[in-house]
Biopython code that builds the backbone (N, CA, C, O; Angstrom):
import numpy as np
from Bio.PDB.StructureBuilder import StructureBuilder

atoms = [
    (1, "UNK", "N", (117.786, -45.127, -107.224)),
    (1, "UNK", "CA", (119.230, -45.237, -107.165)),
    (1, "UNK", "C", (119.802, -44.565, -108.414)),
    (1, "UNK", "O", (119.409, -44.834, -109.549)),
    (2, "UNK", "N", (120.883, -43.554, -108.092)),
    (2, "UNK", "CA", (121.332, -42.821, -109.213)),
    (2, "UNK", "C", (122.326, -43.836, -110.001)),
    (2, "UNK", "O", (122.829, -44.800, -109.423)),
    (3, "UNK", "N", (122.517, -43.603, -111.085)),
    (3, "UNK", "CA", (123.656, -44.196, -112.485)),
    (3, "UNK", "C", (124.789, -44.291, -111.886)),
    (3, "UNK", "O", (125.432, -45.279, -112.242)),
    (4, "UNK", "N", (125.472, -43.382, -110.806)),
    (4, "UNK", "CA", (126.413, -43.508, -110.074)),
    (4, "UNK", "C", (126.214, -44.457, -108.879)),
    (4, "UNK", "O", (127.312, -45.005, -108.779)),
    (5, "UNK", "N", (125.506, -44.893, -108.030)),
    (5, "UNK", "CA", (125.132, -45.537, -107.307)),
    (5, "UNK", "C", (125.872, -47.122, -108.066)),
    (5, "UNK", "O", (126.862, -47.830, -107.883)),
    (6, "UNK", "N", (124.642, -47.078, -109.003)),
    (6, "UNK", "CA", (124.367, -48.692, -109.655)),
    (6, "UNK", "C", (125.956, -48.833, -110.246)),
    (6, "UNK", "O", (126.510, -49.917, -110.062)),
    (7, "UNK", "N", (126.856, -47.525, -111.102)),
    (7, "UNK", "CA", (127.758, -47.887, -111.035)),
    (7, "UNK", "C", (128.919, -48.546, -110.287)),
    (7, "UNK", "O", (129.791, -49.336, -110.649)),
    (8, "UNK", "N", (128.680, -48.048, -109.304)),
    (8, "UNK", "CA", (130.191, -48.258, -107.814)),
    (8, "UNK", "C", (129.639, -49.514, -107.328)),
    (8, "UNK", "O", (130.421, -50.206, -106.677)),
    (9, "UNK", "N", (128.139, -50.077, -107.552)),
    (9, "UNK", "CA", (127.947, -51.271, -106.688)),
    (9, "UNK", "C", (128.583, -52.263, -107.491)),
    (9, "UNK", "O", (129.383, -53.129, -107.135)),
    (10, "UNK", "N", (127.901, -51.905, -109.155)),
    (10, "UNK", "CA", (128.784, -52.689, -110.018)),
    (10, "UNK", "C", (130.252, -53.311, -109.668)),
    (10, "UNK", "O", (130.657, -54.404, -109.274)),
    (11, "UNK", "N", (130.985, -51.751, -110.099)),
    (11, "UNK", "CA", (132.618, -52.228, -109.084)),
    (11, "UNK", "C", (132.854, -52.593, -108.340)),
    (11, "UNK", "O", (134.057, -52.836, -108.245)),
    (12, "UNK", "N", (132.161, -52.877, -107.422)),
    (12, "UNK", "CA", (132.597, -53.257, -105.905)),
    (12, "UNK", "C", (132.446, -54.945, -105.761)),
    (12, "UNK", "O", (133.126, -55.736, -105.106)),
    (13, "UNK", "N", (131.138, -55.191, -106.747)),
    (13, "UNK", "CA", (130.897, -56.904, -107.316)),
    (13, "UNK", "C", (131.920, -57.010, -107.769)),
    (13, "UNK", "O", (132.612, -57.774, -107.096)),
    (14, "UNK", "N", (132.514, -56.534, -108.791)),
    (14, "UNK", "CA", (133.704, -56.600, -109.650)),
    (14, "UNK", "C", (134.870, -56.964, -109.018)),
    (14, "UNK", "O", (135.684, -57.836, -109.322)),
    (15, "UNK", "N", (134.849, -56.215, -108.132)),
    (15, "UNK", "CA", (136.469, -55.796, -106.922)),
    (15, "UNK", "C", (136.305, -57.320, -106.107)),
    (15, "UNK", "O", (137.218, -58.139, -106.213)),
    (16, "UNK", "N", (134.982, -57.658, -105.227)),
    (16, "UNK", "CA", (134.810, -58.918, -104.956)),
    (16, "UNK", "C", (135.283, -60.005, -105.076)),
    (16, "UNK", "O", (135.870, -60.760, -104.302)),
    (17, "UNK", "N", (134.758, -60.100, -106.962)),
    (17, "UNK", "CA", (134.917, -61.146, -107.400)),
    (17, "UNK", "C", (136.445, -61.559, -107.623)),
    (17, "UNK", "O", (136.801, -62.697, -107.318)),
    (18, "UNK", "N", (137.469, -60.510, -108.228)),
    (18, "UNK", "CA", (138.409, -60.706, -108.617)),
    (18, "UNK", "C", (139.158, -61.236, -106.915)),
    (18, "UNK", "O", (139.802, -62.277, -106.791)),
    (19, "UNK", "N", (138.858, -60.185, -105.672)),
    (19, "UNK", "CA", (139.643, -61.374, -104.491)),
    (19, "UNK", "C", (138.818, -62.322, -104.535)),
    (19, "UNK", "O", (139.538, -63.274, -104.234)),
    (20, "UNK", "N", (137.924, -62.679, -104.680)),
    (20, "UNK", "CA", (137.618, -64.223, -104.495)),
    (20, "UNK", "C", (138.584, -65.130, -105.232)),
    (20, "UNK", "O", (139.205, -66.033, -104.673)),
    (21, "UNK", "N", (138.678, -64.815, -106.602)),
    (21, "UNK", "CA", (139.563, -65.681, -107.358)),
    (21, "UNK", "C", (140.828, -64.943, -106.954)),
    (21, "UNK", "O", (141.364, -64.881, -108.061)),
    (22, "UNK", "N", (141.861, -64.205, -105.932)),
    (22, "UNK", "CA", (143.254, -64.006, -105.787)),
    (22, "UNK", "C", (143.008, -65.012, -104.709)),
    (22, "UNK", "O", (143.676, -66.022, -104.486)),
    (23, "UNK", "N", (141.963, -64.591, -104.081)),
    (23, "UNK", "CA", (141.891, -65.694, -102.307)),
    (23, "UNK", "C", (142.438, -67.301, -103.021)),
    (23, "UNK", "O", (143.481, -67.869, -102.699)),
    (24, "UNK", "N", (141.410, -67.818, -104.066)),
    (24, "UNK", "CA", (141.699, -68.942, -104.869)),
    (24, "UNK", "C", (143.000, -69.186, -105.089)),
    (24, "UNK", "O", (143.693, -70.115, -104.675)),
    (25, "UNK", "N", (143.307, -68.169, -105.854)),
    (25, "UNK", "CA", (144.508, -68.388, -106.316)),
    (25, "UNK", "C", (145.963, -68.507, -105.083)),
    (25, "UNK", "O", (146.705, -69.487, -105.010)),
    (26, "UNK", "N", (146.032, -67.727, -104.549)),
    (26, "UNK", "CA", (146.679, -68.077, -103.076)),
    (26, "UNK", "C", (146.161, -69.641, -102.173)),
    (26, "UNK", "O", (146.735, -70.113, -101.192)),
    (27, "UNK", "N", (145.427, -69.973, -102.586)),
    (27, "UNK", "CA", (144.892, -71.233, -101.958)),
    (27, "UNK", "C", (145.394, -72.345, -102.334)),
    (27, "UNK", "O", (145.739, -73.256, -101.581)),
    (28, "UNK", "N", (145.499, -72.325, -104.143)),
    (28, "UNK", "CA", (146.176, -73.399, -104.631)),
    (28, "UNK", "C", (147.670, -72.822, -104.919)),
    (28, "UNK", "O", (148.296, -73.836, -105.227)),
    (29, "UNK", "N", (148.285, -72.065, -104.960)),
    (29, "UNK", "CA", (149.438, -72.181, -104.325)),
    (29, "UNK", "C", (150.279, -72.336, -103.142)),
    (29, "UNK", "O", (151.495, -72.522, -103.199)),
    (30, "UNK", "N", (149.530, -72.247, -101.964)),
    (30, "UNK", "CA", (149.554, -72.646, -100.788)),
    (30, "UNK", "C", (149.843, -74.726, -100.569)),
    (30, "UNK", "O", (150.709, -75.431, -100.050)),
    (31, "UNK", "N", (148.547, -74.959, -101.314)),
    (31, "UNK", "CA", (148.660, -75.739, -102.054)),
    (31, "UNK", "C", (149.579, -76.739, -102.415)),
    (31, "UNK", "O", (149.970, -77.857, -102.079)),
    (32, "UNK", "N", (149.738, -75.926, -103.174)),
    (32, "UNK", "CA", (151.205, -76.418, -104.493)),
    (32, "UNK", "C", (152.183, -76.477, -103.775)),
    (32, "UNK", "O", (152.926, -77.405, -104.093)),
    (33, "UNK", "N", (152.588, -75.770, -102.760)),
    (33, "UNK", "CA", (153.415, -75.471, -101.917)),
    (33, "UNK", "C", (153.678, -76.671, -101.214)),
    (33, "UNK", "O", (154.728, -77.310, -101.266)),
    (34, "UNK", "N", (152.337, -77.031, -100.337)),
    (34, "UNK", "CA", (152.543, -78.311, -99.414)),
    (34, "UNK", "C", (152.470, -79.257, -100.560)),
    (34, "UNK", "O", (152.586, -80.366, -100.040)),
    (35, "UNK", "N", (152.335, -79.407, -101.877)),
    (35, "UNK", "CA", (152.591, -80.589, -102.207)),
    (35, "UNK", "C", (153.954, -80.745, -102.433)),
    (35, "UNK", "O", (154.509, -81.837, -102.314)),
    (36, "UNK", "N", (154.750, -79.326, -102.877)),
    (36, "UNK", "CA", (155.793, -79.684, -103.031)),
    (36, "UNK", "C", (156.716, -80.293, -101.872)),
    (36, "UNK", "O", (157.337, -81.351, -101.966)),
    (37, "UNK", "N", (156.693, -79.290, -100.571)),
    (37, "UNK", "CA", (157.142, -80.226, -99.620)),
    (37, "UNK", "C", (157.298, -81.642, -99.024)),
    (37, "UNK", "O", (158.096, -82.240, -98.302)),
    (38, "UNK", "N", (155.978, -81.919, -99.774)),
    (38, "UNK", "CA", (155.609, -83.639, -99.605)),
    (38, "UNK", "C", (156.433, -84.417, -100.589)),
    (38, "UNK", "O", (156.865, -85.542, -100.335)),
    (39, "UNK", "N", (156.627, -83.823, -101.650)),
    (39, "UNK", "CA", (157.065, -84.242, -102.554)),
    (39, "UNK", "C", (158.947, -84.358, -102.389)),
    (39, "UNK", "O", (159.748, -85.189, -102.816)),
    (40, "UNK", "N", (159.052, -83.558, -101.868)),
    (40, "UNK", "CA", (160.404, -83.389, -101.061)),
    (40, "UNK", "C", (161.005, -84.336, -100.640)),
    (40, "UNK", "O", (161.918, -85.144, -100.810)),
    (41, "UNK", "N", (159.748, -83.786, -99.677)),
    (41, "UNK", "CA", (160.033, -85.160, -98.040)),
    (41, "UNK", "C", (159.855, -86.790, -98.928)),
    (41, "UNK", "O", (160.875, -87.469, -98.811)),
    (42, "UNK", "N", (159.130, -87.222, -99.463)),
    (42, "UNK", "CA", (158.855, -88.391, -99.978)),
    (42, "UNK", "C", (160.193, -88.826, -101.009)),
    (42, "UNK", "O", (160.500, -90.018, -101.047)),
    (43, "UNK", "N", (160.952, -87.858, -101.814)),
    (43, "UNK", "CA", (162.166, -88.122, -102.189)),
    (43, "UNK", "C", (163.448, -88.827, -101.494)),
    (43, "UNK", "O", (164.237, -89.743, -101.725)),
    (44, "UNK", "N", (163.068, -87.438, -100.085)),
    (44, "UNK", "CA", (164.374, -88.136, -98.922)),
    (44, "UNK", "C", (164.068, -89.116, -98.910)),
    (44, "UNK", "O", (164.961, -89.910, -99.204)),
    (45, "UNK", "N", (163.048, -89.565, -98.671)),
    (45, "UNK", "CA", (162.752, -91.066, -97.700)),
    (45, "UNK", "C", (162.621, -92.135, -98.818)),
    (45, "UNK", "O", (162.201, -93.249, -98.507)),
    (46, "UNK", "N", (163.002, -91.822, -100.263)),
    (46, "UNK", "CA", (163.006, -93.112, -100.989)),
    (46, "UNK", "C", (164.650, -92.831, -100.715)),
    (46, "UNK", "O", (165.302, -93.849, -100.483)),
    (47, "UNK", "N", (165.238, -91.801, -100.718)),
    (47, "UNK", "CA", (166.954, -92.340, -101.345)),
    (47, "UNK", "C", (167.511, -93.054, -99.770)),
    (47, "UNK", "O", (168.405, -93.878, -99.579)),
    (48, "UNK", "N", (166.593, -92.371, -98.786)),
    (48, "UNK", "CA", (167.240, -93.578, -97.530)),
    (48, "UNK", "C", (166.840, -94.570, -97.642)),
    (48, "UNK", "O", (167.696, -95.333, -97.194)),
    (49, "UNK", "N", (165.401, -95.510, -98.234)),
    (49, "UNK", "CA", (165.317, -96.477, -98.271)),
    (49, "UNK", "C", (165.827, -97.220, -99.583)),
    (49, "UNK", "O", (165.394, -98.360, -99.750)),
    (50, "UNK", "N", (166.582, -96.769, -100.402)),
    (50, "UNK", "CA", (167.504, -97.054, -101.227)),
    (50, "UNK", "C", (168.407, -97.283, -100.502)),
    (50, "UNK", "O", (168.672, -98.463, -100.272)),
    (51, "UNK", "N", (169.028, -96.440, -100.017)),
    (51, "UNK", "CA", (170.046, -96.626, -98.894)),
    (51, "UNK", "C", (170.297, -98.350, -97.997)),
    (51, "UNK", "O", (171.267, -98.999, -97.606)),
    (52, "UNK", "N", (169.269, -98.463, -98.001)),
    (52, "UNK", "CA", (169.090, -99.243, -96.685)),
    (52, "UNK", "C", (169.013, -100.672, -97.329)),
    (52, "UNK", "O", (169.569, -101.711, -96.974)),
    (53, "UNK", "N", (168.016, -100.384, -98.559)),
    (53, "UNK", "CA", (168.026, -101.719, -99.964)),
    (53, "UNK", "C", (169.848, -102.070, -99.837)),
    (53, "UNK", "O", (170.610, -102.956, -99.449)),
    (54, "UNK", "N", (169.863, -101.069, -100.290)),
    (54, "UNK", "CA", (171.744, -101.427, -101.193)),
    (54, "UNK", "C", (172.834, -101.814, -99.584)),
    (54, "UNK", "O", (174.015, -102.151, -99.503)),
    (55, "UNK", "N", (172.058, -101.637, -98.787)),
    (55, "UNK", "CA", (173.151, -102.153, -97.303)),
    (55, "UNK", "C", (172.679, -103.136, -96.993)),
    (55, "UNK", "O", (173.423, -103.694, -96.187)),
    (56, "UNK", "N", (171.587, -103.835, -97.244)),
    (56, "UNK", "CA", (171.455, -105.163, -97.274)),
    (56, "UNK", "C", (171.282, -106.053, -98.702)),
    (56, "UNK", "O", (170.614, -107.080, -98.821)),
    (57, "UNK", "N", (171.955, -105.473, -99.599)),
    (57, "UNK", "CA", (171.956, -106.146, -100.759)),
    (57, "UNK", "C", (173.788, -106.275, -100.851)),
    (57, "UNK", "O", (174.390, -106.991, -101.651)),
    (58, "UNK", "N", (174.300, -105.544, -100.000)),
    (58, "UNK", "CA", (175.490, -105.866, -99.750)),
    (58, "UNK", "C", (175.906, -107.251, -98.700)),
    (58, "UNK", "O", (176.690, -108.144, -99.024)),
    (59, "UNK", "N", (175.045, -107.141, -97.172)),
    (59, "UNK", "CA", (174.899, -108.058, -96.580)),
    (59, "UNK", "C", (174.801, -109.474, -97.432)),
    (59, "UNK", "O", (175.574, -110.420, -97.275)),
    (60, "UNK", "N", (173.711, -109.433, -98.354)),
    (60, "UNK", "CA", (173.281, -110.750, -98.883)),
    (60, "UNK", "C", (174.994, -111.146, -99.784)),
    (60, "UNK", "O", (175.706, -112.086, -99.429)),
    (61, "UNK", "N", (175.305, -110.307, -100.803)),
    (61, "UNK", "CA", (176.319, -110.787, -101.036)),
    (61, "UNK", "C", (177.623, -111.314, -100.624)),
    (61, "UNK", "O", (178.418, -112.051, -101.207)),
    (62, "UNK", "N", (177.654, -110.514, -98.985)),
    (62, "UNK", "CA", (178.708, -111.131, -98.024)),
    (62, "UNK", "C", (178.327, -112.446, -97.594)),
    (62, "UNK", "O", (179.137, -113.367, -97.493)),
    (63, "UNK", "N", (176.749, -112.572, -97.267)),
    (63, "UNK", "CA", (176.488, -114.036, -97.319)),
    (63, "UNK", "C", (176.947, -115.074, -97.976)),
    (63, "UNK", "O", (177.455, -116.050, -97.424)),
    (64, "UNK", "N", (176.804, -114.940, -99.173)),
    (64, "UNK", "CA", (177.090, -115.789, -99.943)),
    (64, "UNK", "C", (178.226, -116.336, -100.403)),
    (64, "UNK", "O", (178.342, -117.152, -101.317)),
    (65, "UNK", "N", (179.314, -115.707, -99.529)),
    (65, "UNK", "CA", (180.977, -115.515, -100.199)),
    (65, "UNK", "C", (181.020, -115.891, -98.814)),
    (65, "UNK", "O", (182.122, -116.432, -98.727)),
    (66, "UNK", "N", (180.469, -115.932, -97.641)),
    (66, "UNK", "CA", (180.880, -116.467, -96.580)),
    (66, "UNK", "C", (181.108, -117.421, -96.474)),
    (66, "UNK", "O", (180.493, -118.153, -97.248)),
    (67, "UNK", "N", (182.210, -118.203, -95.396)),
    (67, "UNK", "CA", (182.470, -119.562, -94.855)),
    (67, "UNK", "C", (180.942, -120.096, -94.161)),
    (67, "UNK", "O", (179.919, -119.480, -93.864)),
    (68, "UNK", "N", (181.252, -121.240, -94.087)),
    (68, "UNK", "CA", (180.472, -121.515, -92.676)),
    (68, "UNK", "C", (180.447, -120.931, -91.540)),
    (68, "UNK", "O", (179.354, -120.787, -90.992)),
    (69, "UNK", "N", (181.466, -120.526, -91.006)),
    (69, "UNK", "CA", (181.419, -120.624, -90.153)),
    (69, "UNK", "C", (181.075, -118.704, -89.704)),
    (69, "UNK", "O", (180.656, -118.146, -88.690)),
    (70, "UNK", "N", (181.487, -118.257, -90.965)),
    (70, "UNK", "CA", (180.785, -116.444, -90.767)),
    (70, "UNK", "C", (179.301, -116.327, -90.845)),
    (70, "UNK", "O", (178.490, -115.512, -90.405)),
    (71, "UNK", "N", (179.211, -117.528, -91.629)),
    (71, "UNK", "CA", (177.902, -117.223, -92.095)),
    (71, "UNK", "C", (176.589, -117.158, -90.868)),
    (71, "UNK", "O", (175.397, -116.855, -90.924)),
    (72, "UNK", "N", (177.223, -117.469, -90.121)),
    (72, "UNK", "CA", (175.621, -117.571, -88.888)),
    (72, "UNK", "C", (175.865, -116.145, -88.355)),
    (72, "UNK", "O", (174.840, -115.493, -88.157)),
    (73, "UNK", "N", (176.914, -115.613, -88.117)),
    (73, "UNK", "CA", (177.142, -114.561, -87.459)),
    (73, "UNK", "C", (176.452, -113.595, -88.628)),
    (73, "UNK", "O", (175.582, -112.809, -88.255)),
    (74, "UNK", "N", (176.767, -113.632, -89.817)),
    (74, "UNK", "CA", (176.238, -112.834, -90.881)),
    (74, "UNK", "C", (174.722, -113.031, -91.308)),
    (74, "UNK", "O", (174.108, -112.207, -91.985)),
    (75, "UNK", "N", (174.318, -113.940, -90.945)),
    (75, "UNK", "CA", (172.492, -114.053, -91.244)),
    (75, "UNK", "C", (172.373, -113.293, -89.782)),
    (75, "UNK", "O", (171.453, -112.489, -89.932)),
    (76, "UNK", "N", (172.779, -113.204, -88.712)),
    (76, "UNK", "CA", (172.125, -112.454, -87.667)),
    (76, "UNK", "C", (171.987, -111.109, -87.719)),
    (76, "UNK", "O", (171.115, -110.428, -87.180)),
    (77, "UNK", "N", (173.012, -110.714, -88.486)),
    (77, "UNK", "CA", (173.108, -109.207, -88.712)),
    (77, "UNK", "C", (172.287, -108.916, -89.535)),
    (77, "UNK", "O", (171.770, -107.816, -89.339)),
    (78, "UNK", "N", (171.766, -109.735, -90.836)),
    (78, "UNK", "CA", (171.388, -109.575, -92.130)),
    (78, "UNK", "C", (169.835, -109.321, -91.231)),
    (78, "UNK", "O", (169.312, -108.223, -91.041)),
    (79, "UNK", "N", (169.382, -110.471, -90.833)),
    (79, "UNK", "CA", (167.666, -110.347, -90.108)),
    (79, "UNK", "C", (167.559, -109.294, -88.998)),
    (79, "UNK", "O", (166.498, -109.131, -88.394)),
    (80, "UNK", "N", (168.397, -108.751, -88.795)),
    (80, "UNK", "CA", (168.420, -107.374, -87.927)),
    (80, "UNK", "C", (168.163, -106.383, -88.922)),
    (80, "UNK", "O", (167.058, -105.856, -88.793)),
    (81, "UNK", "N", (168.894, -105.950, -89.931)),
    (81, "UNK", "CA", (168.891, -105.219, -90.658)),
    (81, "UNK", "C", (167.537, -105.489, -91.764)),
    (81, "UNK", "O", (167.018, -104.690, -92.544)),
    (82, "UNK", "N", (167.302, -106.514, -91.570)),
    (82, "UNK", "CA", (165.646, -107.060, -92.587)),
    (82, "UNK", "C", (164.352, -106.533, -92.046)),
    (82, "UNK", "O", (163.278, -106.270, -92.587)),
    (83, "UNK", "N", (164.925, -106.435, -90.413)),
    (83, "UNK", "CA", (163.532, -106.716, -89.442)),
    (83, "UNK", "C", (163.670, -104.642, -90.029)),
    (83, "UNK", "O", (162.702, -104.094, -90.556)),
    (84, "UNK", "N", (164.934, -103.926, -89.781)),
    (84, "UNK", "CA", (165.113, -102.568, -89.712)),
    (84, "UNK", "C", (164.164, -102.257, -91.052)),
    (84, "UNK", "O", (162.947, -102.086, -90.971)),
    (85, "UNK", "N", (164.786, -102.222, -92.074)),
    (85, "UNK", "CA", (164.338, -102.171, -93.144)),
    (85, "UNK", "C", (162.827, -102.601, -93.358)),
    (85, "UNK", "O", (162.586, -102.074, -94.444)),
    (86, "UNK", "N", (162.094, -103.011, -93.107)),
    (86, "UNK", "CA", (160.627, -103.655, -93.051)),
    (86, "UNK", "C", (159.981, -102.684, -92.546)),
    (86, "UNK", "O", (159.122, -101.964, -93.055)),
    (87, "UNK", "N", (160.525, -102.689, -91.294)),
    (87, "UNK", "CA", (159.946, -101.501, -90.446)),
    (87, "UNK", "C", (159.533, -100.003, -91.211)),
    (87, "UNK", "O", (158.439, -99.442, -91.134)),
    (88, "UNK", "N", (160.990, -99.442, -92.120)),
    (88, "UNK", "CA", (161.233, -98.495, -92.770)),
    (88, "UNK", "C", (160.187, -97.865, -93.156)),
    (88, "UNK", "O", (159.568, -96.820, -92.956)),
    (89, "UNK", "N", (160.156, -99.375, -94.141)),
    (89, "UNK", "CA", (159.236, -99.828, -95.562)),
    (89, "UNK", "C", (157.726, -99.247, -95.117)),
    (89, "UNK", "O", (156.944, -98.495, -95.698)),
    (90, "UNK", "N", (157.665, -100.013, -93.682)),
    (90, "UNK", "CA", (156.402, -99.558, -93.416)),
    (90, "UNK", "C", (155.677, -98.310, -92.682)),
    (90, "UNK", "O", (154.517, -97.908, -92.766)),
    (91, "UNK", "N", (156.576, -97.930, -92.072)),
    (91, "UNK", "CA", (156.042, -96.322, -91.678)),
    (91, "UNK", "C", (156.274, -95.763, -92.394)),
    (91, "UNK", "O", (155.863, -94.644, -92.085)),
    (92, "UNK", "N", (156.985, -95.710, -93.835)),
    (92, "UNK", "CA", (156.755, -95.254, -95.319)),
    (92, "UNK", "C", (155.735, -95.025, -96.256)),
    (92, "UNK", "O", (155.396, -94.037, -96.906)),
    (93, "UNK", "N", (155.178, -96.607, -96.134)),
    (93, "UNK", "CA", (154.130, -96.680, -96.540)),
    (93, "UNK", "C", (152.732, -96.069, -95.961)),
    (93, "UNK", "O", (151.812, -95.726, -96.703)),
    (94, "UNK", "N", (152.689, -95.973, -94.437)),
    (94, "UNK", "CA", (151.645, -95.483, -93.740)),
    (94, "UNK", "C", (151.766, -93.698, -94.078)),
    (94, "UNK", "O", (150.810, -92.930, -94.186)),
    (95, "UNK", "N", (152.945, -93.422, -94.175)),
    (95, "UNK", "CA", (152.925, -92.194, -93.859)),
    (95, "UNK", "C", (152.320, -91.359, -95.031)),
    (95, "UNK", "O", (151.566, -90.429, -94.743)),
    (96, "UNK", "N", (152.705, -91.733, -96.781)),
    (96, "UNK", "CA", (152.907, -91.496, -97.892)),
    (96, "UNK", "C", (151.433, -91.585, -98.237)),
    (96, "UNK", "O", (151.002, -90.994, -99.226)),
    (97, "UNK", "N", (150.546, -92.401, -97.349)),
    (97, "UNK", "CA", (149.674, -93.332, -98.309)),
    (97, "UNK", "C", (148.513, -91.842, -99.356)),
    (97, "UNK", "O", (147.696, -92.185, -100.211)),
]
sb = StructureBuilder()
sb.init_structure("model")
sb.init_model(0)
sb.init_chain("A")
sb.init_seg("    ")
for serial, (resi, resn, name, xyz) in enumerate(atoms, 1):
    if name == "N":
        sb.init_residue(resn, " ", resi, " ")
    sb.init_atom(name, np.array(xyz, "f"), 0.0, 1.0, " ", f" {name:<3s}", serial, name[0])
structure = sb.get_structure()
């Protein structure tokens, strides 16, 4: 094998190696990418379940300023909105894990 031979095979290892590490490198930015999206998505879904905290942390305080006689009508709404919220909580949690 001529000096030129052994040279170009050289380069061509060379040329290889460097896409192996661009392939890499596109991989973890790909990556980075879907984490950021996740990271996204996992934002929305805390400020709605903030959302949803602070609309039944409103409920509770209407509770408490209620008569008697609102008040049953207002715990029904409140455990509707508890049972909602739970729910939230938990295909949140499954989804995120």
């Amino acid at each position: 094998m001529s000096q030129r031979d052994v040279y170009e095979q050289k380069l061509r290892a060379k040329l290889e190696e460097w896409q192996a590490e661009i392939d890499l490198l596109r991989a973890k930015a790909r990556s980075a990418a879907a984490e950021s999206e996740l990271e996204k998505e996992q934002e929305k879904e805390a400020e709605r379940l903030e959302k949803q905290r602070d609309e039944m942390r409103e409920r509770l305080n209407k509770m408490r300023d209620a008569s008697d006689d609102a008040w049953d009508d207002l715990k029904e709404g409140a455990e509707r909105a508890w049972g909602s919220i739970s729910d939230s909580f938990e295909k949140a949690r499954s989804r995120f894990k």
